[in-house]
C-alpha angles and dihedrals in degrees: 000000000000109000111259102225149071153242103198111137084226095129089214116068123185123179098239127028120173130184122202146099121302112185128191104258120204120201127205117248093220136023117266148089113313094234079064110038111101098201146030127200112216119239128148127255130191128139084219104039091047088063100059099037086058090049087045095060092050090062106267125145098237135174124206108197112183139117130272136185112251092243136094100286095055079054095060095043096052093045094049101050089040076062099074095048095268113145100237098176100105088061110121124209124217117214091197105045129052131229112270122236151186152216122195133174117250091237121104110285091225096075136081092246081063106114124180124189114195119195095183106110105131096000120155091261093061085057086066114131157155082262105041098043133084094244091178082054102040081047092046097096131092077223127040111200119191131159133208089260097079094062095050093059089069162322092274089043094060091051105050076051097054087048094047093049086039104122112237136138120284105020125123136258105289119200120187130199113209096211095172108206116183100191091059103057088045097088095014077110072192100098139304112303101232110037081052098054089043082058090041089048092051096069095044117097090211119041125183118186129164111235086235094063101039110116094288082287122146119245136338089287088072102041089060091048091061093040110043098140102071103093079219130034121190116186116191110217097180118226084000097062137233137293122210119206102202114195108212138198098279083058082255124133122240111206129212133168131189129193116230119238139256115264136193082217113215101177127357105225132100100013089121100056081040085053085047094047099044086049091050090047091058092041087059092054093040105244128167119269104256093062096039078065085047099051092048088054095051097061093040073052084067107044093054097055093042120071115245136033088285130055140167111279115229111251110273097244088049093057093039084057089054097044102050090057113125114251099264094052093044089055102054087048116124122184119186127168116327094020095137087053105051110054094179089054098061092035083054088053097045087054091052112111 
């Protein structure tokens, strides 16, 4: 597998950096129809910062590099993902653009009452470039993690993102989420959505993609025939659980899958940048395959029973023990609210026959 590790001359290296937008979300204080709802509650939202606040709660040391207004809300921004750990000092702030940001209903996103209103044209994310960003800091991880948001914001986005997945000596891991969002690329007027993130996808090392959003192709199989390059394909099946296609020294795949768990769900949003994170957290300490997916699963795992894109990490040696559970007993694991926090309550599951 790729060496996890670095040569930049940065003096201060962290384990996970990741560069993209992070907006301030509000979230409505009761269900309904936006045009009805009388009051929001503000939170942050950001594939990429998400990441690395999660690893960052888990005790990782984690870097988040975008680009912020210089108003209240990229304030706001910088101070509460600065909360979690994460160093926030390569942040740049824009004076002519503002910070984007977001409302969204508190229904599941998966249905069709979800709405989502994005206020991020020309926000100071989407001035992010090869020019106006800190490359020595985006580059200072022994892991980059971007995402195919950041592409879609603009032209000069997406080149800072084809420089960063360009494949040359001495850079670090980089792991890429697809995040295919169609909506995006809509009005991007930059290229077509999918056939640029398959490039993008190409020059990662880690790639992580959802079946439903790969390219209109059939199973995990496929997607690995159209993507050979990445040493490590993760493709996300939903309830069903992900499948890893590891590329080993004789150039052959070695193929794992891993069946997601059973959750009491709470709220439906950010279990894929949790999946993404958990599987980051047990790359970095070199562990197999197999509970590198279960890891992933176990902080999706909570995210889904915690309200909010964000939600407490178990303790590490909490999620190793589950983990490391042999097949029978992982199946029969069910995790409801407050799961991370009681450590006798899984275990008891676990136990049930």
């Amino acid at each position: 597998m790729t060496a996890i590790g670095r040569t930049s001359t940065a003096p201060d290296v962290v384990d996970v950096v990741a560069l993209g937008e992070s907006m301030v979300t509000f979230l409505p204080s009761r269900p309904g129809r936006l045009a009805d709802v009388p009051s929001f509650d503000r939170a942050i939202g950001g594939a990429e910062s998400n990441v690395v606040c999660v690893l960052a709660a888990a005790g990782h040391a984690t870097r988040w590099v975008g680009r912020v207004g210089a108003d209240g809300f990229g304030d706001h921004l910088v101070g509460a993902i600065g909360a979690y750990g994460v160093d926030v000092s390569a942040v740049r702030r824009d004076p002519a653009r503002p910070t984007g940001i977001y409302f969204r209903t508190a229904g599941d996103r998966a249905t069709d009452a979800h709405e989502v209103a994005y206020y991020r044209a020309g926000s100071a994310a989407s001035a992010m470039s090869v020019d106006t960003m800190d490359l020595a800091a985006i580059r200072s991880g022994r892991v980059l993690h971007l995402s195919g948001i950041t592409p879609a914001l603009s032209a000069d986005c997406l080149h800072l993102t084809r420089e960063l997945t360009a494949r040359r000596p001495g850079r670090p891991l980089v792991s890429f989420d697809v995040n295919h969002r169609p909506g995006l690329w809509r009005d991007a007027g930059h290229g077509h959505g999918p056939e640029v993130l398959l490039d993008l996808a190409r020059g990662a090392d880690l790639v992580f993609v959802g079946e439903d959003e790969a390219w209109g192709l059939g199973g995990p199989e496929a997607v690995r025939a159209a993507l050979p390059e990445p040493e490590l394909l993760v493709v996300k099946q939903g309830a069903r659980g992900a499948t890893a296609f590891h590329r080993t020294g004789t150039g052959a795949d070695e193929v794992t899958s891993v069946p997601a768990l059973t959750v009491d769900v709470v709220a439906a949003v950010g279990a894929g940048d949790a999946f993404a994170a958990g599987f980051l957290s047990a790359t970095l300490r070199e562990k197999p395959v197999r509970e590198r997916l279960r890891h992933g699963h176990l902080m999706a795992a909570a995210a889904l029973t915690a309200p909010g894109d964000l939600a407490t990490p178990p303790a590490r040696d909490h999620a190793d023990r589950l983990a490391a559970l042999d097949d029978t007993a992982w199946g029969r694991l069910r995790l409801g609210p407050g799961w991370t926090q009681d450590v006798r309550g899984a275990d008891e599951e676990v136990r049930t026959p």
